[in-house]
N, CA, C and O atoms as CSV, one atom per row, in Angstrom:
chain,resi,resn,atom,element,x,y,z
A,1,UNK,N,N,-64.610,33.296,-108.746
A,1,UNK,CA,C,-63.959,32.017,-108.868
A,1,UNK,C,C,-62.518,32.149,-108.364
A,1,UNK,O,O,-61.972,33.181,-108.753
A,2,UNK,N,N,-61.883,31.467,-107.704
A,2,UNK,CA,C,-61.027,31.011,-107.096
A,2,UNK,C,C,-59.559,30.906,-108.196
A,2,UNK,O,O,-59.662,30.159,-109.169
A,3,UNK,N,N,-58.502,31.521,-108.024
A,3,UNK,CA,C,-56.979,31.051,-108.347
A,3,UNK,C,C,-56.851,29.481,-108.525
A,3,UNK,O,O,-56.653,28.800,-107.519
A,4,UNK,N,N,-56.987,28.725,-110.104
A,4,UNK,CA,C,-56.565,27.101,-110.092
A,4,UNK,C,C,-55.130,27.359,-109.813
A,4,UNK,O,O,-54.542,28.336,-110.275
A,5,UNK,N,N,-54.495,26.336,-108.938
A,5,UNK,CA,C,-53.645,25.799,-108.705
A,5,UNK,C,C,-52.862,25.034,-109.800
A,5,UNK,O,O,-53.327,23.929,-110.080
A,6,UNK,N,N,-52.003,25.340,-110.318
A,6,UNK,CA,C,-51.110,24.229,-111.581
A,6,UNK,C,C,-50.670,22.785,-110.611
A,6,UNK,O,O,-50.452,22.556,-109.422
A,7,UNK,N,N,-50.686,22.144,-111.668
A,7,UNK,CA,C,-49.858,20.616,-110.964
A,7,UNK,C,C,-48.948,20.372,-111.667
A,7,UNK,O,O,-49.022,20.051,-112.853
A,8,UNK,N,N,-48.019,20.490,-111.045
A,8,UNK,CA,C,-46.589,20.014,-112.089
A,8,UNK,C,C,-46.120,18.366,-111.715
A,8,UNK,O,O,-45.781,18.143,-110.553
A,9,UNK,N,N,-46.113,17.517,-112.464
A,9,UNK,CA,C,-46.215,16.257,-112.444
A,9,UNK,C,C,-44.961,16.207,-112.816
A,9,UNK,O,O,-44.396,16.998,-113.572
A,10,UNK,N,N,-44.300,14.836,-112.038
A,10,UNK,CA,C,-42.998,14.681,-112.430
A,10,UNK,C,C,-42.874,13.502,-113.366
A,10,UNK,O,O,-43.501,12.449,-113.246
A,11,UNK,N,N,-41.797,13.857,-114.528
A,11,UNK,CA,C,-42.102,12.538,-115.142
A,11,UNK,C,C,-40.799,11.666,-114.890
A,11,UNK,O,O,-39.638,11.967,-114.612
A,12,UNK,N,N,-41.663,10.092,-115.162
A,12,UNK,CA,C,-40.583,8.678,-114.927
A,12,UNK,C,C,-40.873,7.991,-116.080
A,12,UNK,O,O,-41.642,8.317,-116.985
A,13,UNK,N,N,-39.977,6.709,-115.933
A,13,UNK,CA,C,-40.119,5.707,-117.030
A,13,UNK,C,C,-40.476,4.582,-116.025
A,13,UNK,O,O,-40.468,4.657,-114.797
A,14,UNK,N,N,-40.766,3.605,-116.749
A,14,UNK,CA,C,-41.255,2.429,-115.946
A,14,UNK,C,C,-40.867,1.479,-116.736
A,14,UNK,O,O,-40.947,1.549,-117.962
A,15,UNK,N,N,-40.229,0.110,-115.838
A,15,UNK,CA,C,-39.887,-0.677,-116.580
A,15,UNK,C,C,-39.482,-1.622,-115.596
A,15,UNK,O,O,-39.065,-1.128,-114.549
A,16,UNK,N,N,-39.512,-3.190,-115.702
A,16,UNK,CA,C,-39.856,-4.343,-114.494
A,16,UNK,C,C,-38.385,-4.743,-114.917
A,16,UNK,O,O,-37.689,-4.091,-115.696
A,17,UNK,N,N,-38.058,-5.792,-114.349
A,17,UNK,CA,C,-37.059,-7.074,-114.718
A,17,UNK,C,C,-37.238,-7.706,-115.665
A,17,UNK,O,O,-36.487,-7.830,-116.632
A,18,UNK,N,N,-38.447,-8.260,-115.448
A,18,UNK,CA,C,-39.187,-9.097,-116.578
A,18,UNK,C,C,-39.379,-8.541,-118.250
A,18,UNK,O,O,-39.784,-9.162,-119.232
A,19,UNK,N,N,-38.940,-7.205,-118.120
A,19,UNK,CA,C,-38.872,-6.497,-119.744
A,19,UNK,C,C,-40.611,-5.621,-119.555
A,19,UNK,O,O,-40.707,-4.785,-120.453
A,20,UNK,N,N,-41.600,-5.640,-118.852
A,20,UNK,CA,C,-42.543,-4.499,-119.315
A,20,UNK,C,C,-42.041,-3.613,-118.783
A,20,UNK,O,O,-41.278,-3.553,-117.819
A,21,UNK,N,N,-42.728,-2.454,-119.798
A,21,UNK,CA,C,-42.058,-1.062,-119.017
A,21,UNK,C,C,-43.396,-0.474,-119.619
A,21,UNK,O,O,-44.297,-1.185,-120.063
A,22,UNK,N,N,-43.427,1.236,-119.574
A,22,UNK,CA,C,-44.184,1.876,-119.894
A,22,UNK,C,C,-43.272,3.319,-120.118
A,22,UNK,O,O,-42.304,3.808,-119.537
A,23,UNK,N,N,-44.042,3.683,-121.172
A,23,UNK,CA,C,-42.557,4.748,-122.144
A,23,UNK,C,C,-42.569,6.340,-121.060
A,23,UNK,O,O,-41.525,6.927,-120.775
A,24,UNK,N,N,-43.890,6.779,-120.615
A,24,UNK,CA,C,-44.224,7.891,-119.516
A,24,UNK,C,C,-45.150,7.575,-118.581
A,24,UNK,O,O,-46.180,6.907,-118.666
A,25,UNK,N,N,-44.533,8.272,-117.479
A,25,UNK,CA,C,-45.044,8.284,-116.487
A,25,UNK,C,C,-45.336,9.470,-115.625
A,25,UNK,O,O,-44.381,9.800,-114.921
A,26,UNK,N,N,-46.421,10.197,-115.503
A,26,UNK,CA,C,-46.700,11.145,-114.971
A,26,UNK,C,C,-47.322,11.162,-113.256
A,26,UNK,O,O,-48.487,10.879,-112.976
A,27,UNK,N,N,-46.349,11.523,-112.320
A,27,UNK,CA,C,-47.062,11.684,-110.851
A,27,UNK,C,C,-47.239,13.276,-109.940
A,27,UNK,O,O,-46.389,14.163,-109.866
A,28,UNK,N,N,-47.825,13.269,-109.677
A,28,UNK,CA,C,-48.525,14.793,-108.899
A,28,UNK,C,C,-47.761,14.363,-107.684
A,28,UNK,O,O,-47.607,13.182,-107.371
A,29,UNK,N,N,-47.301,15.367,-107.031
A,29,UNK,CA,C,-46.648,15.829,-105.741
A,29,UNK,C,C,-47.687,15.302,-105.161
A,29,UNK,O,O,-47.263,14.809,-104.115
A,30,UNK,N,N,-49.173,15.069,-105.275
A,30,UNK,CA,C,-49.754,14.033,-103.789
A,30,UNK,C,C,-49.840,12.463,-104.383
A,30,UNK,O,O,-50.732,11.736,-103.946
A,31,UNK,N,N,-48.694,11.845,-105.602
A,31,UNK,CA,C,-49.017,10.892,-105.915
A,31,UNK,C,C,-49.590,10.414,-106.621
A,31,UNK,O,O,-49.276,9.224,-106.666
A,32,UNK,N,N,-50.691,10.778,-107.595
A,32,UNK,CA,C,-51.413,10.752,-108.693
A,32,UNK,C,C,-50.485,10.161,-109.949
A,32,UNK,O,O,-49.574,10.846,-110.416
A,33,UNK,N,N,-50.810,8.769,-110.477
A,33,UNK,CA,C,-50.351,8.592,-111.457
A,33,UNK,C,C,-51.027,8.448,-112.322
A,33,UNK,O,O,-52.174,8.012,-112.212
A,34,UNK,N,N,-50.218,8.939,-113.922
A,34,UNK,CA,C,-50.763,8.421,-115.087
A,34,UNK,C,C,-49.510,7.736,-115.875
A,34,UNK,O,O,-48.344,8.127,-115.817
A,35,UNK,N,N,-50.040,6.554,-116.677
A,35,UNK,CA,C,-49.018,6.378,-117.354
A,35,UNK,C,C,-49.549,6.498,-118.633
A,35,UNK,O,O,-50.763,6.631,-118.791
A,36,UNK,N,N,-48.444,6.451,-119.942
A,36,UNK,CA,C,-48.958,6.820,-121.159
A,36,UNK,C,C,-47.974,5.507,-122.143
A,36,UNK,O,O,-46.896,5.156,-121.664
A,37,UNK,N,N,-48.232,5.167,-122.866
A,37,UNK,CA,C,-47.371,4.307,-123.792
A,37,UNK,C,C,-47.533,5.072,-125.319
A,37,UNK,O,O,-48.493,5.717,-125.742
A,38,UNK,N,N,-46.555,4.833,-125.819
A,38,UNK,CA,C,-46.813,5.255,-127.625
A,38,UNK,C,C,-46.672,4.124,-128.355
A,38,UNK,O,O,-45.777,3.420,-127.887
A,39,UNK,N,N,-47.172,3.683,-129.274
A,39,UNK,CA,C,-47.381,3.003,-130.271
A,39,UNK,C,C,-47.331,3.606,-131.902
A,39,UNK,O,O,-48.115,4.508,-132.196
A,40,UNK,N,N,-46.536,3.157,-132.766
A,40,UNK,CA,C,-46.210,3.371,-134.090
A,40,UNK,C,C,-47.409,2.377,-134.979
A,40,UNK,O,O,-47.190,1.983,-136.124
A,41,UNK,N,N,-48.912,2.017,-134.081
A,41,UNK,CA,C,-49.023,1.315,-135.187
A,41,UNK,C,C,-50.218,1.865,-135.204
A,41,UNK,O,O,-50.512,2.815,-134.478
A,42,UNK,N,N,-51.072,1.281,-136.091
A,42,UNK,CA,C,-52.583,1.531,-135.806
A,42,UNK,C,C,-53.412,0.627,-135.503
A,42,UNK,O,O,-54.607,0.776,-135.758
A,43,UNK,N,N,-53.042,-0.231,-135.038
A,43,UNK,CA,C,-53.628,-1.271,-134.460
A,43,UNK,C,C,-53.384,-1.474,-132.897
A,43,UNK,O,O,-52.190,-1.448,-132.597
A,44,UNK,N,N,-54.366,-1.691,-131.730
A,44,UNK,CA,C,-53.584,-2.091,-130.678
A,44,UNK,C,C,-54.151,-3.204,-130.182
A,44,UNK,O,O,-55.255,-3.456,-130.665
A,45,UNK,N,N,-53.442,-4.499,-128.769
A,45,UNK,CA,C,-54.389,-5.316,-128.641
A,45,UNK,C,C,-54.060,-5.599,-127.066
A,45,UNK,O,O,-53.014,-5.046,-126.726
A,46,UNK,N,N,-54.600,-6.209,-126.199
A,46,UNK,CA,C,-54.235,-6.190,-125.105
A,46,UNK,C,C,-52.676,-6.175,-125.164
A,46,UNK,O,O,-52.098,-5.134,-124.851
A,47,UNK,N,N,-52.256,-6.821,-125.390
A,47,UNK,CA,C,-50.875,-6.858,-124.894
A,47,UNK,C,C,-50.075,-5.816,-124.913
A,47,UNK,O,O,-48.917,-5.956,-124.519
A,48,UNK,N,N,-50.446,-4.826,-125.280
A,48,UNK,CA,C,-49.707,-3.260,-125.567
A,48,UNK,C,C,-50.449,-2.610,-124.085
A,48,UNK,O,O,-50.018,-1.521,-123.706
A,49,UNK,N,N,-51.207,-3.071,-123.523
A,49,UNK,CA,C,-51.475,-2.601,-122.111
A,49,UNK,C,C,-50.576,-3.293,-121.278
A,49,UNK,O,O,-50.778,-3.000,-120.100
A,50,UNK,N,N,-49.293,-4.420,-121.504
A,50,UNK,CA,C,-48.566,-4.757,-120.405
A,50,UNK,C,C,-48.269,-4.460,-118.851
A,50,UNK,O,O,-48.490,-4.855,-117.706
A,51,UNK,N,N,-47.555,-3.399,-119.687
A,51,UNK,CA,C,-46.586,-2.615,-118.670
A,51,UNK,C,C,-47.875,-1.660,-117.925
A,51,UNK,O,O,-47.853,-1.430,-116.716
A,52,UNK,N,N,-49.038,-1.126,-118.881
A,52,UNK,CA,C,-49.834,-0.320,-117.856
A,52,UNK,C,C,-50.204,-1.198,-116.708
A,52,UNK,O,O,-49.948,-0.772,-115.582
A,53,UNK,N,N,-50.858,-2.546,-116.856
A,53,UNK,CA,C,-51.369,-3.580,-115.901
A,53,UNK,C,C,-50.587,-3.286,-115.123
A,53,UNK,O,O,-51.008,-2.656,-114.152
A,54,UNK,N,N,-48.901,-3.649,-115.204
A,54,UNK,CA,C,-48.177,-3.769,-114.297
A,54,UNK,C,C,-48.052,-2.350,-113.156
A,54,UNK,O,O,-48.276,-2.193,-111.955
A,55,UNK,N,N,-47.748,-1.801,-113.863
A,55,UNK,CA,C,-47.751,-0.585,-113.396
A,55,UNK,C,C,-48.945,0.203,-112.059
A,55,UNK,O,O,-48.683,0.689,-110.958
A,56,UNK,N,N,-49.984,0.066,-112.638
A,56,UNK,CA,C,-51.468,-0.314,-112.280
A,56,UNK,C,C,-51.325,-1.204,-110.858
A,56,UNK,O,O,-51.830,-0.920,-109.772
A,57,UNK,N,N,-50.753,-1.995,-111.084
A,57,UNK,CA,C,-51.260,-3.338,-110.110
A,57,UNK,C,C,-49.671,-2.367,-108.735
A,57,UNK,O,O,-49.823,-2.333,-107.514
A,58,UNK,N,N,-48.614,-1.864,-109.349
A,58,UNK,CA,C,-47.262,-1.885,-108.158
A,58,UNK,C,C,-47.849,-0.359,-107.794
A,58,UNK,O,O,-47.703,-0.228,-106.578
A,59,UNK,N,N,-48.404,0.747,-108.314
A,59,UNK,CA,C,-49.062,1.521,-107.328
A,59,UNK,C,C,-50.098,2.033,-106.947
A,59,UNK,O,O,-50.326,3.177,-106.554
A,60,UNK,N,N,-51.291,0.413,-107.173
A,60,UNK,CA,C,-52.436,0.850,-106.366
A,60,UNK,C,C,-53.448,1.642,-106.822
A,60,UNK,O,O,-53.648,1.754,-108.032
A,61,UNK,N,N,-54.223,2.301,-105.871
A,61,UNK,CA,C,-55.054,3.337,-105.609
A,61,UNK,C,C,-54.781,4.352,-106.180
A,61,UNK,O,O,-55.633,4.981,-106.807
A,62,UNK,N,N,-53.059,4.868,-106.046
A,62,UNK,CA,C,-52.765,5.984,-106.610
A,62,UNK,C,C,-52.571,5.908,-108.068
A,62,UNK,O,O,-51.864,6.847,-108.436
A,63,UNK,N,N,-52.899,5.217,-108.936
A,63,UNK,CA,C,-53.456,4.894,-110.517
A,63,UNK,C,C,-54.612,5.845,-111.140
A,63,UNK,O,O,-55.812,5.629,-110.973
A,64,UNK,N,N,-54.177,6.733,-111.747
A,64,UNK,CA,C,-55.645,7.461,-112.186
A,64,UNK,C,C,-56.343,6.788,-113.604
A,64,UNK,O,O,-57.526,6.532,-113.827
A,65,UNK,N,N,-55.114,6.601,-114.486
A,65,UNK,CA,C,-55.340,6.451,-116.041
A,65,UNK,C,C,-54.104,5.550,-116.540
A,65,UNK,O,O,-52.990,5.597,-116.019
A,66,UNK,N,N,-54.442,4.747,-117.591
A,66,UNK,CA,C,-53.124,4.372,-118.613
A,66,UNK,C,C,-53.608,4.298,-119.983
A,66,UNK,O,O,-54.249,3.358,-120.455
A,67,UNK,N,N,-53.355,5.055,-120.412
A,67,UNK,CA,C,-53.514,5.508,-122.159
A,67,UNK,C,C,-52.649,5.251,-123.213
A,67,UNK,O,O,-51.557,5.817,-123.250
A,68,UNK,N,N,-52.976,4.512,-124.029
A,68,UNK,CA,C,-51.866,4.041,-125.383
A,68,UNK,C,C,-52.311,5.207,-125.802
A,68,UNK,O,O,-53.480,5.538,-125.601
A,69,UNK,N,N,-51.397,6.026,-126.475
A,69,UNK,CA,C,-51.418,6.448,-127.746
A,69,UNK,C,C,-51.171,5.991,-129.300
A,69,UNK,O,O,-50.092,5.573,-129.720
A,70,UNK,N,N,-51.903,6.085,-129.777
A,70,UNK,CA,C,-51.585,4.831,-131.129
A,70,UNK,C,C,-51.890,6.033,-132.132
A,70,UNK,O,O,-52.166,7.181,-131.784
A,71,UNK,N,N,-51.769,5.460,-133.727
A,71,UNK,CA,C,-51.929,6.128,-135.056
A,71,UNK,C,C,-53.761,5.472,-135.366
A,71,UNK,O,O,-54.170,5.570,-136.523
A,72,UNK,N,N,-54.286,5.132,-134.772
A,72,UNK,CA,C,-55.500,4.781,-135.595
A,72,UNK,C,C,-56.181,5.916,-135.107
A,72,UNK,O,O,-55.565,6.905,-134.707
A,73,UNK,N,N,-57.753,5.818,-135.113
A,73,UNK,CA,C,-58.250,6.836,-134.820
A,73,UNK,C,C,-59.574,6.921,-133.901
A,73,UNK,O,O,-60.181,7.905,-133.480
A,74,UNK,N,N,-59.800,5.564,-133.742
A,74,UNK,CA,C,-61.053,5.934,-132.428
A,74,UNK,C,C,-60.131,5.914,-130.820
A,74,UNK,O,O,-58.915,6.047,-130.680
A,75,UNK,N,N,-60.974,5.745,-129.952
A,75,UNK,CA,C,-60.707,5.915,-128.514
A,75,UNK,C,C,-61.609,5.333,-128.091
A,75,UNK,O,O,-62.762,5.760,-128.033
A,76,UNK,N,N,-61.107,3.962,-127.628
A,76,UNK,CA,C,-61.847,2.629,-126.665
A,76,UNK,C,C,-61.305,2.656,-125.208
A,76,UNK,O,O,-60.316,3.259,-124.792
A,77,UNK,N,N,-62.176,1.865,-124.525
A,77,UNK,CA,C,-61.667,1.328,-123.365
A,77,UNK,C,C,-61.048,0.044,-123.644
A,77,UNK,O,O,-61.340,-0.585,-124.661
A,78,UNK,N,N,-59.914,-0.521,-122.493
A,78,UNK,CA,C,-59.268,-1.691,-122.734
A,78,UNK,C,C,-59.306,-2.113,-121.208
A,78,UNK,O,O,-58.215,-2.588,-120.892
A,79,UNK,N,N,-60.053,-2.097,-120.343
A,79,UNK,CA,C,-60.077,-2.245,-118.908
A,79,UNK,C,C,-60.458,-1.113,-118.336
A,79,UNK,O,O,-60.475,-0.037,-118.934
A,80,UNK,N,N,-60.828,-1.291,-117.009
A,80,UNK,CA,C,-60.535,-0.281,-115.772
A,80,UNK,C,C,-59.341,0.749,-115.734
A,80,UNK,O,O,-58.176,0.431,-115.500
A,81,UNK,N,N,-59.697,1.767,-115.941
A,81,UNK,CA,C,-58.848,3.270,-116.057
A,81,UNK,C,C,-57.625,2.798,-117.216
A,81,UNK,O,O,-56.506,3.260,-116.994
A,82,UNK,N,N,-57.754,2.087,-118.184
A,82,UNK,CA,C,-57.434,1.731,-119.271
A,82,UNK,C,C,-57.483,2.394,-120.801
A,82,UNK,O,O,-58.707,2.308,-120.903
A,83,UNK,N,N,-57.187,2.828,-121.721
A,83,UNK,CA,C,-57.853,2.963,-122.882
A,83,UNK,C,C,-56.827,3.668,-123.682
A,83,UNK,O,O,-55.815,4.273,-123.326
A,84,UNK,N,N,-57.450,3.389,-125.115
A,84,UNK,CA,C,-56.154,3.847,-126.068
A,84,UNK,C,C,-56.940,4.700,-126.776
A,84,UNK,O,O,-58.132,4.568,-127.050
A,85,UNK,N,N,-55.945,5.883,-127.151
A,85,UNK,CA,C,-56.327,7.256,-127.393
A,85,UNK,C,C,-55.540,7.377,-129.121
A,85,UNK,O,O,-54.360,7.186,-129.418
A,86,UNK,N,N,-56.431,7.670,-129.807
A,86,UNK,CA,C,-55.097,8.194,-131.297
A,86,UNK,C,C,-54.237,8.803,-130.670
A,86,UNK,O,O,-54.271,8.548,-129.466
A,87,UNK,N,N,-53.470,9.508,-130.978
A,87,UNK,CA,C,-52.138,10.396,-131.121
A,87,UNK,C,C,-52.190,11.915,-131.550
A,87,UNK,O,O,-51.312,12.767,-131.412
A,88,UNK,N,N,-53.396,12.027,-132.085
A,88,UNK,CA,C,-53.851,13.079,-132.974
A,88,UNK,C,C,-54.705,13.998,-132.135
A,88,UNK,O,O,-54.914,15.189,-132.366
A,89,UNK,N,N,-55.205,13.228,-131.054
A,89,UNK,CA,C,-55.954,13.648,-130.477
A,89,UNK,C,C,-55.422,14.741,-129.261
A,89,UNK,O,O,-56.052,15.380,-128.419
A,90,UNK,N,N,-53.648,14.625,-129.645
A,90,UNK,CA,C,-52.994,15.756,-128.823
A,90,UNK,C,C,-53.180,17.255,-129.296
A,90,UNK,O,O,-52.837,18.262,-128.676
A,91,UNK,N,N,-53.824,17.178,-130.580
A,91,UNK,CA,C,-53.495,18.412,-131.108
A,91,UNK,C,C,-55.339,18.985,-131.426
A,91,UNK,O,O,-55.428,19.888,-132.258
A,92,UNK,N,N,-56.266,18.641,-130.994
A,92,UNK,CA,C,-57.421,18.526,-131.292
A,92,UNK,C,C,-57.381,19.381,-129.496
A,92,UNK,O,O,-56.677,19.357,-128.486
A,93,UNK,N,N,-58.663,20.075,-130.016
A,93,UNK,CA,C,-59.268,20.766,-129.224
A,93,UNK,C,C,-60.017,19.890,-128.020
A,93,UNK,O,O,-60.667,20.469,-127.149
């Protein structure tokens, strides 16, 4: 098997005129984005995907994922390369 290659992703913030933003932003040297939002609650509902939509929609193709992190505890989809993840689930195998 072959030497993996690391990807070191650079991180940004995101954030419009209009007030959405998105709290991280992760892109790969060929462009690959993810964005991530955090949430303090345990509840989430579309509208906590704002800023991913936006985000989503200003770069395209190069969109891999946008993931809430929240305090509840399942992991749904909320759209196309969409979905909210607990928080907990950073520390889980």
């Amino acid at each position: 098997m072959g030497r993996r290659m690391l990807t070191r992703p650079r991180p940004y913030h995101f954030r419009t005129r209009e007030g959405a933003e998105v709290d991280l932003i992760l892109e790969t040297p060929d462009g690959r984005v993810v964005g991530i939002q955090v949430k303090s609650a345990s509840t989430v509902n579309s509208g906590d995907f704002k800023g991913l939509r936006q985000l989503q929609a200003a770069v395209g193709d190069r969109f891999c994922a946008g993931v809430v992190l929240y305090t509840g505890s399942q992991t749904l989809p909320f759209g196309d390369q969409l979905r909210v993840t607990p928080i907990s689930a950073l520390w889980e195998a």
